[in-house]
N, C-alpha and C positions, 0 to 999 in steps of 0.2 A: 470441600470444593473451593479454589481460591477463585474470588471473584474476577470480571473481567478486565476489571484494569490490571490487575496485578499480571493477569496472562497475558496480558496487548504488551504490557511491559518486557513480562519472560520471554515473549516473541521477538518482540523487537532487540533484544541482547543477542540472542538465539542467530538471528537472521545479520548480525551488524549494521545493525541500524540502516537497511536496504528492505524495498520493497518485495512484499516474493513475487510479483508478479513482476513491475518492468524493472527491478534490479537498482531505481534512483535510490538517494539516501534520504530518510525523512528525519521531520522531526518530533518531541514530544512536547515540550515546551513553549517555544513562543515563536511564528513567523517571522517577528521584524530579527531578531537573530539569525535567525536559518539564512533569513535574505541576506542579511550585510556580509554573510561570512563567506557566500556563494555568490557573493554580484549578482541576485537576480531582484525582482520587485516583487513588494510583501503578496501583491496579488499573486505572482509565479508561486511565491512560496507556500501560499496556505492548500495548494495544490499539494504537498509534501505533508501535510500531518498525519503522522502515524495512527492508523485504524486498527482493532481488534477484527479480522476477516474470519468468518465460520466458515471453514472450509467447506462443509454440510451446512447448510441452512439453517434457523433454527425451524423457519416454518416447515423445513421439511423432516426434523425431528432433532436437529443437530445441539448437543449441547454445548454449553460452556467449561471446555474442556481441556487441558494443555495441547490433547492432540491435535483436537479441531479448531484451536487459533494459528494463527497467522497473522504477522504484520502486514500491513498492506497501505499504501498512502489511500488515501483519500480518492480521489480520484479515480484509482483502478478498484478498488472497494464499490465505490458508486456507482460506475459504468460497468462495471461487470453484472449487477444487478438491476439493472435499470433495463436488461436485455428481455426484449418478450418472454424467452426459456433462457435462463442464466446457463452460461454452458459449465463444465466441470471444473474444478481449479485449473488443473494439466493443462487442458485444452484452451482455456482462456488464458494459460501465461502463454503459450506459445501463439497468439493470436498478437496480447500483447508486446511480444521480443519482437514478431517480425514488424511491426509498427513502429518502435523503436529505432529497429535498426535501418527502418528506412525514413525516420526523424520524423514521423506522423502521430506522435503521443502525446508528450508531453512539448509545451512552446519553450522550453529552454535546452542550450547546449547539454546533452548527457555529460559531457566533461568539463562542466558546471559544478557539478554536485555529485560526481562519483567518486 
């Protein structure tokens, strides 16, 4: 079994280095880069670090698995869980899109960093 970084990794190649939920691009390395290269500030950016997401939970049985990762910034990683009942992946990107696409997610331009 390859550990979790190694699959947050596979994921994030997997995914081109885009969020699976709101589609922005992260990064895995260092905020103050990510910011000077997207004009945004290091706070905007640390919004952007690349997470290992379990699609299945683990508390709910889910392992560490190539199937069961997923890239996912920060951000949509943390508030997708932070939800009384975390709802499904699916269901939570499309929560997320429409949030997005009506500029309520993230505080930076989506064509910033897409």
């Amino acid at each position: 079994m390859a550990g979790i970084r190694k699959l947050r990794l596979l994921a994030f190649h997997r995914q081109n280095g885009k969020c699976c939920y709101c589609g922005f691009l992260m990064w895995l390395d260092s905020a103050e880069s990510f910011a000077k290269q997207h004009g945004i500030t290091i706070k905007q950016a640390r919004h952007f670090q690349c997470t290992a997401e379990h699609l299945h939970a683990r508390q709910d049985g889910g392992r560490d698995v190539r199937e069961n990762i997923a890239a996912a910034c920060i951000r949509c990683n943390q508030l997708r869980h932070r939800r009384q009942k975390p709802m499904p992946p699916e269901q939570y990107q499309q929560l997320v899109v429409s949030r997005v696409s009506k500029g309520g997610w993230h505080n930076v331009p989506k064509l910033a960093i897409c």
